[in-house]
DSSP file (Angstrom, degrees, kcal/mol; ACC not computed):
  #  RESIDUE AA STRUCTURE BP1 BP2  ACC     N-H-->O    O-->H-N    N-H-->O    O-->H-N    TCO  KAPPA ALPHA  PHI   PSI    X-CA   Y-CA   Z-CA
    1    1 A X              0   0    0      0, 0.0     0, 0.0     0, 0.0     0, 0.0   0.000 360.0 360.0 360.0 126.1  135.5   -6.3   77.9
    2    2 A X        -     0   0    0      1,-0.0     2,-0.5     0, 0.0     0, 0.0  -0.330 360.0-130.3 -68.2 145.0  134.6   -7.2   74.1
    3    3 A X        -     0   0    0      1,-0.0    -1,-0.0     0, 0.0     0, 0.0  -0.893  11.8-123.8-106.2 128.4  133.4  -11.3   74.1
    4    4 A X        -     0   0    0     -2,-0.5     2,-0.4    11,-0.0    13,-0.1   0.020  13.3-150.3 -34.2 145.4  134.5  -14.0   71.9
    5    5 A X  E     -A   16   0A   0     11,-0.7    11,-5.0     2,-0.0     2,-0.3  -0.994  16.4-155.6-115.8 152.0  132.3  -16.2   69.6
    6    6 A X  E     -A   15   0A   0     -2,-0.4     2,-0.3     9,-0.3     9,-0.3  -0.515  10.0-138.2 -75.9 150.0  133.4  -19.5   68.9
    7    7 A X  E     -A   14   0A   0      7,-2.3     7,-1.7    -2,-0.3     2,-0.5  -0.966  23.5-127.7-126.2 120.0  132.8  -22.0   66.1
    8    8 A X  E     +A   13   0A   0     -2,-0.3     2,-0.5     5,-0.2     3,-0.2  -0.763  30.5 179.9 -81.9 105.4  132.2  -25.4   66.9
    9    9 A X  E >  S-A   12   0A   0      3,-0.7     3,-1.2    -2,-0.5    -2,-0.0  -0.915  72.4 -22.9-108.0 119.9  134.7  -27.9   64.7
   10   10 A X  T 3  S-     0   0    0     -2,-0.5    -1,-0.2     1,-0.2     3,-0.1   0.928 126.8 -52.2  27.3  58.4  134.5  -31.7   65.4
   11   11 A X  T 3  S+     0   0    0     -3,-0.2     2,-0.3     1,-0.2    -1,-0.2   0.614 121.2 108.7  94.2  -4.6  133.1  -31.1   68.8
   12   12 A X  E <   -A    9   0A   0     -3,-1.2     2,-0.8    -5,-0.0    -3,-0.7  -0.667  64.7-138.4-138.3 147.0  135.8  -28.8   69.7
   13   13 A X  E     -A    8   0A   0     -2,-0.3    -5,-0.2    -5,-0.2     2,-0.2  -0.912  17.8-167.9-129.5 119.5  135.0  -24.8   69.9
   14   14 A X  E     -A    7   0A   0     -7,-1.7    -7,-2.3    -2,-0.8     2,-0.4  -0.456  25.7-117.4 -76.0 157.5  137.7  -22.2   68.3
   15   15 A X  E     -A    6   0A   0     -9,-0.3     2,-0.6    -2,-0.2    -9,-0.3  -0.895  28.3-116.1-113.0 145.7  137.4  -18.7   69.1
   16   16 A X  E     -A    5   0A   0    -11,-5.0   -11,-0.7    -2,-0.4     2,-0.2  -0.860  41.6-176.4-113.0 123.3  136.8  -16.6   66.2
   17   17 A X        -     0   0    0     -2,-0.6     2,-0.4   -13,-0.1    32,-0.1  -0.644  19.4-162.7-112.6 142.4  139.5  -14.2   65.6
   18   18 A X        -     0   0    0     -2,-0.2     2,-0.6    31,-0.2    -2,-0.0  -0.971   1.4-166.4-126.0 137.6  140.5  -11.5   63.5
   19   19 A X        -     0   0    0     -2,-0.4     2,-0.5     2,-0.0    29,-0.0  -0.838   3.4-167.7-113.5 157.1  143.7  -10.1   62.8
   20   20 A X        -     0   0    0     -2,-0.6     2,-0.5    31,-0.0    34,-0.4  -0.925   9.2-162.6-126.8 139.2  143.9   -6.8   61.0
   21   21 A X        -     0   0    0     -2,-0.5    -2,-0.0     1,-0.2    32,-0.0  -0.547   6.1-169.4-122.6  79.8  147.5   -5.9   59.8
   22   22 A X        -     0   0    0     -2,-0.5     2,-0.2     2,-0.0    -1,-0.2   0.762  68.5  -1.4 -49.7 -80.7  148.3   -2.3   58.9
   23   23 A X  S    S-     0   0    0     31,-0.1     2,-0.0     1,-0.0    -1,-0.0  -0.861  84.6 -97.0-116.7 141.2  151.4   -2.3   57.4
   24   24 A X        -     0   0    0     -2,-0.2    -2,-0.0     1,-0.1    -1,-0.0  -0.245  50.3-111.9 -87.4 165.4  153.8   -5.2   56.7
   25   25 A X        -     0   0    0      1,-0.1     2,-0.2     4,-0.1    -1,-0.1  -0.366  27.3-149.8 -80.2 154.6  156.6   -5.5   59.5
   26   26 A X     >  -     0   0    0     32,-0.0     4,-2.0     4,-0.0     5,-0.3  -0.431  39.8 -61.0 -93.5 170.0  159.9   -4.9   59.0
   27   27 A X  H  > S+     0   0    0      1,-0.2     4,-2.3     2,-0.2    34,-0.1   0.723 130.7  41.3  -9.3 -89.2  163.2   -6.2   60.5
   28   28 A X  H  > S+     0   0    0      1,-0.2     4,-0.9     2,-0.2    -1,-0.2   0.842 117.5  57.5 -51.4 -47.9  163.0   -5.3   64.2
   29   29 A X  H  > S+     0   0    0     -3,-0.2     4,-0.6     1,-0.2    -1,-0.2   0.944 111.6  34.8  -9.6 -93.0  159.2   -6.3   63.9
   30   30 A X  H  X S+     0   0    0     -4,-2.0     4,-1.2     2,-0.2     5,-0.2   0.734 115.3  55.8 -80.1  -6.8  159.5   -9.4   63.0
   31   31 A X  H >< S+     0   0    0     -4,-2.3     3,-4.7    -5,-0.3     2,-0.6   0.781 109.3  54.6 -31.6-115.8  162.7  -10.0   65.0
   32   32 A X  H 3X S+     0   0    0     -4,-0.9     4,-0.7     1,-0.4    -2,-0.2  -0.060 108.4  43.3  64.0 -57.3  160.6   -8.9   67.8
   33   33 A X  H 3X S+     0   0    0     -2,-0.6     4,-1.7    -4,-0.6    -1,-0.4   0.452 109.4  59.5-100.8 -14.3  157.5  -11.5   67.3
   34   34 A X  H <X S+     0   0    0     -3,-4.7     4,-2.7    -4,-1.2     5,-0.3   0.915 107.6  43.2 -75.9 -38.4  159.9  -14.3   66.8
   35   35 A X  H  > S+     0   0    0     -4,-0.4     4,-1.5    -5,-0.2     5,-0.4   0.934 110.5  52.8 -79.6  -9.8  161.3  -13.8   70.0
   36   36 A X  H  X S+     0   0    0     -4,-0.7     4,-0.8     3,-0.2     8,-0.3   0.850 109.5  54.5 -78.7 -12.0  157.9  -13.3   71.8
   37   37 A X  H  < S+     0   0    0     -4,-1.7     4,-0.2     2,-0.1    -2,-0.2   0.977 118.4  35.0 -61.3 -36.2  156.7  -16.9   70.1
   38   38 A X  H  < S+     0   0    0     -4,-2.7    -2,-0.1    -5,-0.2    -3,-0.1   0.910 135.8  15.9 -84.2 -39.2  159.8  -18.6   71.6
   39   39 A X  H  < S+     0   0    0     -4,-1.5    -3,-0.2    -5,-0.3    -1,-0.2   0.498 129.5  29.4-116.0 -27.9  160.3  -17.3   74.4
   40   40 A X    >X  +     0   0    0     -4,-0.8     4,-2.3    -5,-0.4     3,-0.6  -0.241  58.4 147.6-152.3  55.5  157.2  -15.1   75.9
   41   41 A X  H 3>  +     0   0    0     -4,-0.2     4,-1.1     1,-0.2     5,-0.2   0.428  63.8  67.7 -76.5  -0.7  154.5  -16.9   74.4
   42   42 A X  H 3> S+     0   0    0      2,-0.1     4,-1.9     3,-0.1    -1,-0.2   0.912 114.6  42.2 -58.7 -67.4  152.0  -16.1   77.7
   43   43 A X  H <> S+     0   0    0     -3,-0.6     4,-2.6     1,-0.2     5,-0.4   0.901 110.2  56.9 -42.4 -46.3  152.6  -12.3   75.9
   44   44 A X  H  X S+     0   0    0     -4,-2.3     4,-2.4    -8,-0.3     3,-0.4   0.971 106.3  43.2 -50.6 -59.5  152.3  -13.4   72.6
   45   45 A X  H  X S+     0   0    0     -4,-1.1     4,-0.7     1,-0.3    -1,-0.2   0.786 108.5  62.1 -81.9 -24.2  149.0  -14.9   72.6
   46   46 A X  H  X S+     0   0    0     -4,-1.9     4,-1.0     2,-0.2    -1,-0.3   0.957 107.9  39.9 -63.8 -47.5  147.6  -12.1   74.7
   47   47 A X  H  <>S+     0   0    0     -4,-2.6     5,-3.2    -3,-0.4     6,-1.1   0.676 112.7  53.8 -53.6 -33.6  148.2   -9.5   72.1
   48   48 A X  H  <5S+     0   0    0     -4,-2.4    -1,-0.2    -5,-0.4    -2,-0.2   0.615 109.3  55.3 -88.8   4.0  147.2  -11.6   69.3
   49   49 A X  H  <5S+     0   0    0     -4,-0.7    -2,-0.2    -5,-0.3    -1,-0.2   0.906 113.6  35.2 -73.4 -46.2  144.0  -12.1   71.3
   50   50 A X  T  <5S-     0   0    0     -4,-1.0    -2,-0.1    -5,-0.2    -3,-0.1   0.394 112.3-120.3 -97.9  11.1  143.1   -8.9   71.7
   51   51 A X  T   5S+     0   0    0     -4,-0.4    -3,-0.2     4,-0.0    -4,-0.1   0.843  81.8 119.2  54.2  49.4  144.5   -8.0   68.1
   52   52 A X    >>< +     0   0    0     -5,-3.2     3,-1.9     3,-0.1     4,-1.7   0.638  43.8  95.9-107.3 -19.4  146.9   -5.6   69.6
   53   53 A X  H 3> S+     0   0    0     -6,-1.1     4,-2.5     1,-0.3    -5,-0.1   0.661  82.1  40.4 -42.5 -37.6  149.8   -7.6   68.3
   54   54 A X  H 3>>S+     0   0    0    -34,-0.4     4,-2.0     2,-0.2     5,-0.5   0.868 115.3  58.6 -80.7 -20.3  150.9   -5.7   64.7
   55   55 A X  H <>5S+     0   0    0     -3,-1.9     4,-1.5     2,-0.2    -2,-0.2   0.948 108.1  43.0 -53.4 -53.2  150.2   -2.5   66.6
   56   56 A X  H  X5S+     0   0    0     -4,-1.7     4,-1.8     1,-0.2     5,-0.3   0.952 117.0  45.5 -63.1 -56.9  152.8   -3.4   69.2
   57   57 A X  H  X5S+     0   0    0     -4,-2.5     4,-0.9     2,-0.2    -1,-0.2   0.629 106.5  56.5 -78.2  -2.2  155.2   -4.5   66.8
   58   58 A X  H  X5S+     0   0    0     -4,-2.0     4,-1.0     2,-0.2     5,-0.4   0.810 114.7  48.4 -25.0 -65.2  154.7   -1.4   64.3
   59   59 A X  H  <<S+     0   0    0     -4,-1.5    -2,-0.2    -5,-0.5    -3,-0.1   0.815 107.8  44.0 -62.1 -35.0  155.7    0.3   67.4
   60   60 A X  H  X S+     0   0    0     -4,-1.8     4,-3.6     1,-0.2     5,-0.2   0.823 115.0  63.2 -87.1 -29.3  158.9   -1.6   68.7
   61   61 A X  H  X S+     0   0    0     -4,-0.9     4,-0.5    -5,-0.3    -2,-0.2   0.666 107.6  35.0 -49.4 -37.6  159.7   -1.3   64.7
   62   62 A X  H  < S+     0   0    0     -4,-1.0    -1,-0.2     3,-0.2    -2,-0.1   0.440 116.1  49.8-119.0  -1.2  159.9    2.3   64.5
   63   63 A X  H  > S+     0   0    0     -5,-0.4     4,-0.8     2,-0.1    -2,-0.2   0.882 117.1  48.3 -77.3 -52.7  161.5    3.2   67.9
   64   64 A X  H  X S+     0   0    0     -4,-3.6     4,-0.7     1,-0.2    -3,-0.2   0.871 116.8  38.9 -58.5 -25.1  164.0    0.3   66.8
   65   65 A X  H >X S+     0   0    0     -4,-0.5     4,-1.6    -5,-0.2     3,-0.7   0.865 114.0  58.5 -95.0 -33.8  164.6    1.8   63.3
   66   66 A X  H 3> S+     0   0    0      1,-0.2     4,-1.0    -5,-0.2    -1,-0.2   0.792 106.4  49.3 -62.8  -6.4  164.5    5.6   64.8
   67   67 A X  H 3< S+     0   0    0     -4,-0.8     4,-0.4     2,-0.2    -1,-0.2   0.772 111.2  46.5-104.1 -12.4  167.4    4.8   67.1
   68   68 A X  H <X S+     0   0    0     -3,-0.7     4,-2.4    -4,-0.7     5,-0.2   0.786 110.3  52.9 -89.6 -52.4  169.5    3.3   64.5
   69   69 A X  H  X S+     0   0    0     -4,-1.6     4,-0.6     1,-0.2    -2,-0.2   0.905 108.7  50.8 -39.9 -60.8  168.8    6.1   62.4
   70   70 A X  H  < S+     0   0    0     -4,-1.0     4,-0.4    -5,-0.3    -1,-0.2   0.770 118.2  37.3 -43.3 -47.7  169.9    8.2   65.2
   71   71 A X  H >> S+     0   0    0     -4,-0.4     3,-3.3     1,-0.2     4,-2.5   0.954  96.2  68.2 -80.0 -35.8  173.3    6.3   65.7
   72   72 A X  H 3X S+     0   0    0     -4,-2.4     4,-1.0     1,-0.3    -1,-0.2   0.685 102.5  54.6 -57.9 -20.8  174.6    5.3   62.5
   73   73 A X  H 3X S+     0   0    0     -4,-0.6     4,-1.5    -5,-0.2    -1,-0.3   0.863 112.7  45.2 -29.5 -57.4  175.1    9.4   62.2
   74   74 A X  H <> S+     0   0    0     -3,-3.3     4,-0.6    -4,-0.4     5,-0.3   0.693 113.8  48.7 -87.5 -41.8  177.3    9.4   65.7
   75   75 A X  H >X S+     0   0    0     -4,-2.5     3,-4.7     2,-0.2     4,-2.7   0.999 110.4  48.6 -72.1 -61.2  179.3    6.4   64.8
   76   76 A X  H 3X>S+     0   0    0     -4,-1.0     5,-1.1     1,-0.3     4,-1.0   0.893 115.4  44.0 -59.6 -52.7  180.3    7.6   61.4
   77   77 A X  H 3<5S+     0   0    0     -4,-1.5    -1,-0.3     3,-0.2    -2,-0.2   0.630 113.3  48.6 -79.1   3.4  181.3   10.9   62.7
   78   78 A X  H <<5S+     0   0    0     -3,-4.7    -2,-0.2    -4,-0.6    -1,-0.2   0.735 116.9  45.9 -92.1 -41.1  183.5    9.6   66.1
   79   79 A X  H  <5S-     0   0    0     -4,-2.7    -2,-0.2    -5,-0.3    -3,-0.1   0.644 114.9-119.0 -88.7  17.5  185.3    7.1   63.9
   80   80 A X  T  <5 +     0   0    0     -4,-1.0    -1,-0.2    -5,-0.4    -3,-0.2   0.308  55.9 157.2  95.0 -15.7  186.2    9.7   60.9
   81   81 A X      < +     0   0    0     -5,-1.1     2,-0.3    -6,-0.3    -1,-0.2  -0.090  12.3 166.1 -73.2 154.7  184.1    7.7   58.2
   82   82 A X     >  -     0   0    0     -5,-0.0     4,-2.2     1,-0.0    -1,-0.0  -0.931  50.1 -94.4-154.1 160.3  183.2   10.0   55.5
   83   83 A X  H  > S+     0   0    0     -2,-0.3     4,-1.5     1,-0.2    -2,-0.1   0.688 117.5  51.3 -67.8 -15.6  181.9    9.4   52.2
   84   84 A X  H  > S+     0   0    0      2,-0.2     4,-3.1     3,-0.2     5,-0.4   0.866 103.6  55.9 -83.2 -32.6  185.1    9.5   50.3
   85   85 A X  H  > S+     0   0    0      2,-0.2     4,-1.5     3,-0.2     7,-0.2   0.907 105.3  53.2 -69.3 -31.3  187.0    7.0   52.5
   86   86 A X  H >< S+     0   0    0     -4,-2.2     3,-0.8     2,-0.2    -2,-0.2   0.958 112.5  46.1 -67.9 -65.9  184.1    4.5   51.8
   87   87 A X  H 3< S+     0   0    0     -4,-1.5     3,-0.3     1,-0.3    -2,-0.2   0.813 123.3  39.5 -44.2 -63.4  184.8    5.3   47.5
   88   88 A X  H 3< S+     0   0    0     -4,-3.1    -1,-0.3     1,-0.2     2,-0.3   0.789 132.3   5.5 -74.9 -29.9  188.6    4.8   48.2
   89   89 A X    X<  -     0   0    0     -4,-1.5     3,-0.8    -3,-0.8    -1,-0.2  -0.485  62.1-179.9-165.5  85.4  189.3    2.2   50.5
   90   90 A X  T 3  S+     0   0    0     -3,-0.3    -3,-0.1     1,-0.3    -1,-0.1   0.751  81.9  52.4 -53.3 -41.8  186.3    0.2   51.5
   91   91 A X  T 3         0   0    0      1,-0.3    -1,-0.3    -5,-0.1    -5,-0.1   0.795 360.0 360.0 -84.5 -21.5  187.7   -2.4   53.8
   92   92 A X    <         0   0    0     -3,-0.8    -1,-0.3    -7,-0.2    -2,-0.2   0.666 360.0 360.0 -51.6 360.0  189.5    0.7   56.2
């Protein structure tokens, strides 16, 4: 288990943290970290503790955008849409 250091500020000791951020997040990403601040913030602060957090949401980010990628194919072709009906008549 790696160990913190601290920095003592008016008495008061912070842990000294770094986050490293590979790439910046997209949609589902940051979706994704808003709802673990609001809602599953036990989680939250555990990942950004152990600076797994942009890894994990990198990750829920391209599963989410590979499965959309995946439908929006399957929709288009059960409900007929085709590239000429979008050019002719947008709102069908």
């Amino acid at each position: 288990m790696e160990t913190l250091n601290y920095i003592e500020i008016n008495g008061l000791l912070y842990p000294q943290i770094e986050i490293t951020e590979s790439k910046p997040l997209r949609k589902y990403g940051r979706l994704r970290r808003s709802y673990l601040k609001e809602h599953r913030t036990a989680l939250y602060n555990c990942l950004v503790l152990k600076d797994e957090l942009f890894a994990y949401l990198n990750e829920v980010d391209d599963k989410a955008q590979s499965l959309l990628d995946e439908m929006i194919p399957k929709y288009a072709a059960h409900f007929g849409i085709t590239e000429e009906l979008k050019r002719t008549d947008q709102m069908e």
